[in-house]
C-alpha beads as a LAMMPS data file, in Angstrom:
LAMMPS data file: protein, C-alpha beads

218 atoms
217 bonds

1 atom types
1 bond types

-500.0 500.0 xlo xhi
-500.0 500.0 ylo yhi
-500.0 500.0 zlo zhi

Masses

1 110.0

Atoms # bond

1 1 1 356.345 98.069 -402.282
2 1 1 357.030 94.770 -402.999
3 1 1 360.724 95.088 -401.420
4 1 1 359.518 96.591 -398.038
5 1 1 356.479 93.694 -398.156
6 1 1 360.152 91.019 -398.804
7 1 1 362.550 92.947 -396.356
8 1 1 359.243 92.738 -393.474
9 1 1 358.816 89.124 -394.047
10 1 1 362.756 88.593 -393.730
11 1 1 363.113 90.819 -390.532
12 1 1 360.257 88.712 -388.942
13 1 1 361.650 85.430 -389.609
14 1 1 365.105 86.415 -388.391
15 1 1 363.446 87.374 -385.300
16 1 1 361.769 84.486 -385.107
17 1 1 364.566 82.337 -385.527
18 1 1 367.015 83.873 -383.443
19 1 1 364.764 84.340 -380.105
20 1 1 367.856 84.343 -377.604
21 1 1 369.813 86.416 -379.367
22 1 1 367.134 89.269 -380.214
23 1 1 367.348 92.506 -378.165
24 1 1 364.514 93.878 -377.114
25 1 1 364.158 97.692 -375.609
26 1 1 361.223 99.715 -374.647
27 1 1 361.712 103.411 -374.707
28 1 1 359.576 106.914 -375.297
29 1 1 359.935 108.908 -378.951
30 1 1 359.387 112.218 -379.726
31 1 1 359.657 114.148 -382.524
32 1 1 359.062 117.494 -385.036
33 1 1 356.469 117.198 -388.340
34 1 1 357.530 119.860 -391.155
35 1 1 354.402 119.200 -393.283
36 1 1 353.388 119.870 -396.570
37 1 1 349.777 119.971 -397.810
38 1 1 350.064 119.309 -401.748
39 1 1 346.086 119.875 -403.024
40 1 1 345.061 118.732 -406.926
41 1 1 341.231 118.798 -408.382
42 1 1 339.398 121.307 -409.855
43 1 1 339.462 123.447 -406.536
44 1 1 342.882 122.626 -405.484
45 1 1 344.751 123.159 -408.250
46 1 1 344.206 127.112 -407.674
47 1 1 345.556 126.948 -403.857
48 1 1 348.943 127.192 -402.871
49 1 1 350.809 125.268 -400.035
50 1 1 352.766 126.487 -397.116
51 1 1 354.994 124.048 -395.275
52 1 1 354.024 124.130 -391.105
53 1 1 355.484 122.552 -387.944
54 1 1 353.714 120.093 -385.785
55 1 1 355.316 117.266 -383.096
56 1 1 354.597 113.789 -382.588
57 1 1 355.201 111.804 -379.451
58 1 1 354.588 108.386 -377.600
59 1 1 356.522 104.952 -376.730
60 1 1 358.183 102.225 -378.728
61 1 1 359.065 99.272 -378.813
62 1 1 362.896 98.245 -380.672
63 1 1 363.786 94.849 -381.655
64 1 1 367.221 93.916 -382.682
65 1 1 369.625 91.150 -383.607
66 1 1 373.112 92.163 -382.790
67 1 1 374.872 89.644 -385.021
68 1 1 373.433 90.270 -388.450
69 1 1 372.575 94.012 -387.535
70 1 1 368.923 93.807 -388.496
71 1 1 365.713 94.883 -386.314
72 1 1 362.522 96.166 -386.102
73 1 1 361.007 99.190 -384.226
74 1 1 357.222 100.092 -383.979
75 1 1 355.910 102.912 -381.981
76 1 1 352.250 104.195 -380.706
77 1 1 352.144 107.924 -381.038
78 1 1 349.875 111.392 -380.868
79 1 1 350.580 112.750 -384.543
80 1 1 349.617 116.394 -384.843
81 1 1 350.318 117.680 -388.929
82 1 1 349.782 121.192 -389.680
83 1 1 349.891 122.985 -392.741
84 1 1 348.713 126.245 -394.557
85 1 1 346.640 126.282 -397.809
86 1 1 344.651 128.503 -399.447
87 1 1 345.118 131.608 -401.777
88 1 1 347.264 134.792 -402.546
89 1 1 346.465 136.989 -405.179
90 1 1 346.156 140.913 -406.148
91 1 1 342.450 142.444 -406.561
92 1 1 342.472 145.820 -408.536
93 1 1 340.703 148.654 -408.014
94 1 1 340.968 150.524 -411.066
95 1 1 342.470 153.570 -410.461
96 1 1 343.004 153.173 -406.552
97 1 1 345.566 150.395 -407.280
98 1 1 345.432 146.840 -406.270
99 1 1 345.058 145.259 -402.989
100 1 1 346.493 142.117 -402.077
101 1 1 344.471 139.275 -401.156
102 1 1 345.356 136.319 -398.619
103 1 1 343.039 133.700 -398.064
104 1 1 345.819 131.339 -396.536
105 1 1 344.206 129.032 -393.791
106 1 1 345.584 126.851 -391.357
107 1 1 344.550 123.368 -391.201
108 1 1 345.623 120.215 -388.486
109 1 1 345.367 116.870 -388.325
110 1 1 344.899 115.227 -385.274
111 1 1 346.034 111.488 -385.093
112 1 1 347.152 107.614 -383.686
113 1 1 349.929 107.081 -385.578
114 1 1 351.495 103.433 -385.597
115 1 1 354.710 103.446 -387.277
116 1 1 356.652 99.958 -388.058
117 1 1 360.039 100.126 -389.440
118 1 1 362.399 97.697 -390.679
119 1 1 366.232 98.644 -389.690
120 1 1 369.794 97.732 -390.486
121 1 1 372.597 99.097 -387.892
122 1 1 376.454 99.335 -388.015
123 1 1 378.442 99.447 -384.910
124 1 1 380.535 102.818 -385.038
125 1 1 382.313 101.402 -381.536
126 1 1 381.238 101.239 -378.556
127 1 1 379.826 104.209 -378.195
128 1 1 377.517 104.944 -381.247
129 1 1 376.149 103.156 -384.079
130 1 1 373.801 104.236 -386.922
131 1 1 371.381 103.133 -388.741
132 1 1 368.613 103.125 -391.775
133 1 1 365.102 102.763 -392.009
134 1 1 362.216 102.145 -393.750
135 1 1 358.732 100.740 -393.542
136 1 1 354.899 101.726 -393.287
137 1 1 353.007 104.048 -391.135
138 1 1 349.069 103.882 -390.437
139 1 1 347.193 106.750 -388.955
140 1 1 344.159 107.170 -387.886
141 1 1 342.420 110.881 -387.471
142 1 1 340.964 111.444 -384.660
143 1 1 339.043 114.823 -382.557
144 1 1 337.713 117.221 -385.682
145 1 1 338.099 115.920 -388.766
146 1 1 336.703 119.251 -391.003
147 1 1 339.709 121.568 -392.290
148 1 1 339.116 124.554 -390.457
149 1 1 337.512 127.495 -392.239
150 1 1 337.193 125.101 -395.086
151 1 1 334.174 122.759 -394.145
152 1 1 333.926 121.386 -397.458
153 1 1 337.099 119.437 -396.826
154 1 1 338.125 117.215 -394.391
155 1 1 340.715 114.327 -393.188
156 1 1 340.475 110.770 -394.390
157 1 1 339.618 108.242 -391.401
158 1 1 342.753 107.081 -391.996
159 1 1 345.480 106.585 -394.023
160 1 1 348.963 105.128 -394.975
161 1 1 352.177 106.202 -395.594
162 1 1 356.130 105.073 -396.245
163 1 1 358.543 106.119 -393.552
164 1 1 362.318 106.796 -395.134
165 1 1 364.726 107.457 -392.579
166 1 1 368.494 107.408 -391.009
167 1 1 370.100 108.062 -387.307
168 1 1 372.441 107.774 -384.704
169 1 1 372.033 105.473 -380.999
170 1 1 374.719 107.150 -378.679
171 1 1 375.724 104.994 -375.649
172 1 1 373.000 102.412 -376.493
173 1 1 370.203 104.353 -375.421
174 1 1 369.960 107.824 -377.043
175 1 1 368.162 107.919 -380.125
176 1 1 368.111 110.774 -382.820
177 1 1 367.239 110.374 -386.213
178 1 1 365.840 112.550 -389.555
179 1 1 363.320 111.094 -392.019
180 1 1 360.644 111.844 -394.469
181 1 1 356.873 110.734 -394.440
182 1 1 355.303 110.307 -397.943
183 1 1 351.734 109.673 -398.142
184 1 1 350.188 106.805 -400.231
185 1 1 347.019 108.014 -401.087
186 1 1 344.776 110.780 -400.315
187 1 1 344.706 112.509 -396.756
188 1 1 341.916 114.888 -397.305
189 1 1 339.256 115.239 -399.821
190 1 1 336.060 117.336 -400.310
191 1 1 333.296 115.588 -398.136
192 1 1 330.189 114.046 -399.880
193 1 1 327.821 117.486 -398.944
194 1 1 326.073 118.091 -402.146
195 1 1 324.139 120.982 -400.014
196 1 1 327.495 122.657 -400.554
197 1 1 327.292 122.427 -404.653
198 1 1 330.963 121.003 -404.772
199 1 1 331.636 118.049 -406.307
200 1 1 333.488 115.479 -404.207
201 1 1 336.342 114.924 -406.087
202 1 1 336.492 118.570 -406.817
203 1 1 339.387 118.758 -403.786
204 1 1 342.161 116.110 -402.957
205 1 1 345.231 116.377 -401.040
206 1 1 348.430 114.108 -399.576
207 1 1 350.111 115.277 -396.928
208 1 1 354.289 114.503 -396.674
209 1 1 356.389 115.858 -393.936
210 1 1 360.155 115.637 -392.814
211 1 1 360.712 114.269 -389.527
212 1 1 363.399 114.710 -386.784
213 1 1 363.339 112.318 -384.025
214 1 1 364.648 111.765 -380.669
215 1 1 364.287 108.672 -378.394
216 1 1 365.496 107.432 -375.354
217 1 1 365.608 103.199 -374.853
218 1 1 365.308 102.011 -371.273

Bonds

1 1 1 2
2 1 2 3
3 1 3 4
4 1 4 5
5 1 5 6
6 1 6 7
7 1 7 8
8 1 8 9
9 1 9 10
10 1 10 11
11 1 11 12
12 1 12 13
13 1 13 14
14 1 14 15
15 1 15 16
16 1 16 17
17 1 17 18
18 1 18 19
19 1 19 20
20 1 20 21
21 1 21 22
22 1 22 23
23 1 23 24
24 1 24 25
25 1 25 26
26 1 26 27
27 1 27 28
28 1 28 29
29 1 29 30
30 1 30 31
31 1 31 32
32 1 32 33
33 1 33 34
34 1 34 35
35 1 35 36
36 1 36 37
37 1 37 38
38 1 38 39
39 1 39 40
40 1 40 41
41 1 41 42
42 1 42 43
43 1 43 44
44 1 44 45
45 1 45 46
46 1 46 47
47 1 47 48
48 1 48 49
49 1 49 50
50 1 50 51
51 1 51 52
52 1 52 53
53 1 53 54
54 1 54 55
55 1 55 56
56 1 56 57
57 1 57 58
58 1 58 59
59 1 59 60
60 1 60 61
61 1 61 62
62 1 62 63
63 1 63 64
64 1 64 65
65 1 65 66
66 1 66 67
67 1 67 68
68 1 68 69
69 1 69 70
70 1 70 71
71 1 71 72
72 1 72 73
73 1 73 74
74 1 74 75
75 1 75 76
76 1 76 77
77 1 77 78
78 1 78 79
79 1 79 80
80 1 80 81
81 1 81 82
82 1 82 83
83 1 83 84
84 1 84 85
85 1 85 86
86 1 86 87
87 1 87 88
88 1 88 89
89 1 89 90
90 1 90 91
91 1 91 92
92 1 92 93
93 1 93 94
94 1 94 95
95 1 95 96
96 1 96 97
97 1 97 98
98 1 98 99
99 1 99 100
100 1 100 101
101 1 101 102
102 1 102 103
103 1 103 104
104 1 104 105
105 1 105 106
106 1 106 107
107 1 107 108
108 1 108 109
109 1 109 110
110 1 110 111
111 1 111 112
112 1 112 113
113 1 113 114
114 1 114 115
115 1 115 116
116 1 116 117
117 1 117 118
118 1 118 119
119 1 119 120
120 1 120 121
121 1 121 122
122 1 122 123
123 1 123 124
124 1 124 125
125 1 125 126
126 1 126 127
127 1 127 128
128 1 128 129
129 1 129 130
130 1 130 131
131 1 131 132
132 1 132 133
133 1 133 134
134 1 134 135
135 1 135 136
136 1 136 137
137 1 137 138
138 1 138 139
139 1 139 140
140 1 140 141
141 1 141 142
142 1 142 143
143 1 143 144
144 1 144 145
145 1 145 146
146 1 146 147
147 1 147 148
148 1 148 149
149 1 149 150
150 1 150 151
151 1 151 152
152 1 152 153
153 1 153 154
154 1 154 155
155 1 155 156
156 1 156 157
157 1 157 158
158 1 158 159
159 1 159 160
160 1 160 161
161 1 161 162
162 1 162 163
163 1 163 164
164 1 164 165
165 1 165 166
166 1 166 167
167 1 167 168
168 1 168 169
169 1 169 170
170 1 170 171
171 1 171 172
172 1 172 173
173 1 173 174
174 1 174 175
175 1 175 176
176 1 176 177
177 1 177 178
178 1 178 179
179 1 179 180
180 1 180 181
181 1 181 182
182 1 182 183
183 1 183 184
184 1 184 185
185 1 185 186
186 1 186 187
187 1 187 188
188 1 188 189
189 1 189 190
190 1 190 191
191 1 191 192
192 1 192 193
193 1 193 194
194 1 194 195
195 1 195 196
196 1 196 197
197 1 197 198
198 1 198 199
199 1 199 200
200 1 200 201
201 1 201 202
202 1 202 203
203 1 203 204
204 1 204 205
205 1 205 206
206 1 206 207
207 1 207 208
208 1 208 209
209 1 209 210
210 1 210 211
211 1 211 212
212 1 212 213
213 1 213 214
214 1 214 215
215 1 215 216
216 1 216 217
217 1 217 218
């Protein structure tokens, strides 16, 4: 953490320092979630996890400095995360056989997600270049925040997360990229109901997801 915190603070002040050279673009992003809802606790360490597909989308803002290759992109976006949890098992019926059991349910979060990434580029030629990323994202849920069918649980208020990624820019303006979302704390937990006779910390989860990307910069 403390790298990202140093390579931030070094982006910045090259940015800072090299106003007239700095390359700024505004463009729209949008992009594929492949989400994973991991659950621990008492409670979730019986569920199991099924990965599920949700999008993102919204527009950006990318900074860059063409001489040293280094920049900075942030973007405001809709963030919609799905995934599947819940249970799978076989019930027996004595002589009648067994009967198999699936209690999977799907649950979304709904979110403003603010991603800021620090990114170094090399020219490929004229017509492409690539690059890496990586820096911090913060959500922040919004709509209903209860897992559905599971009202015990529900989203954080927000969270944070580390964005790892790598891509292509074809003819300076076409954007496509992969990367993976790993959460840094919890996303969901059990909420403080003690109507419901489950403790609170009976239920946590963190959500990661792979992400494919495309943007075009104006």
């Amino acid at each position: 953490m403390r790298k990202i915190i140093s390579m931030c603070a070094l982006a910045v002040a090259l940015l800072v320092a090299a106003p007239a050279q700095a390359q700024v673009k505004f463009g729209v992003k949008a992009g594929l979630n492949l989400s994973k809802v991991s659950t621990s606790g008492a409670i979730g360490d019986n569920l199991k996890n099924d990965n599920r597909a949700g999008y993102f989308f919204g527009p950006m803002l990318d900074v860059k400095v063409p001489l040293i290759g280094l920049g900075v992109d942030g973007a405001l976006m809709y963030n919609q995360r799905n995934g599947k949890v819940g249970y799978e098992y076989a019930e027996s019926y004595g002589e009648l056989g067994s009967v198999e059991v699936n209690g999977m349910k799907d649950v979304t979060q709904h979110s403003i997600a603010i991603p800021v990434n620090i990114k170094k580029s090399w020219g490929l030629g004229g017509l492409a270049s690539m690059f890496v990323a990586v820096g911090p994202q913060f959500d922040f849920t919004i709509g209903g925040k209860k897992w559905k069918d599971m009202k015990a649980v529900k989203w954080k208020d927000s969270n944070v997360s580390l964005n790892l990624g790598a891509g292509v820019v074809l003819l300076d303006h076409v954007q496509a990229g992969l990367g993976y979302n790993i959460a840094l704390g919890k996303t969901a937990e059990v909420s403080d109901d003690s109507s419901l006779g489950i403790a609170k910390n009976a239920l946590t989860s963190k959500t990661n997801s792979w992400q494919f990307h495309v943007a075009y910069l104006f």
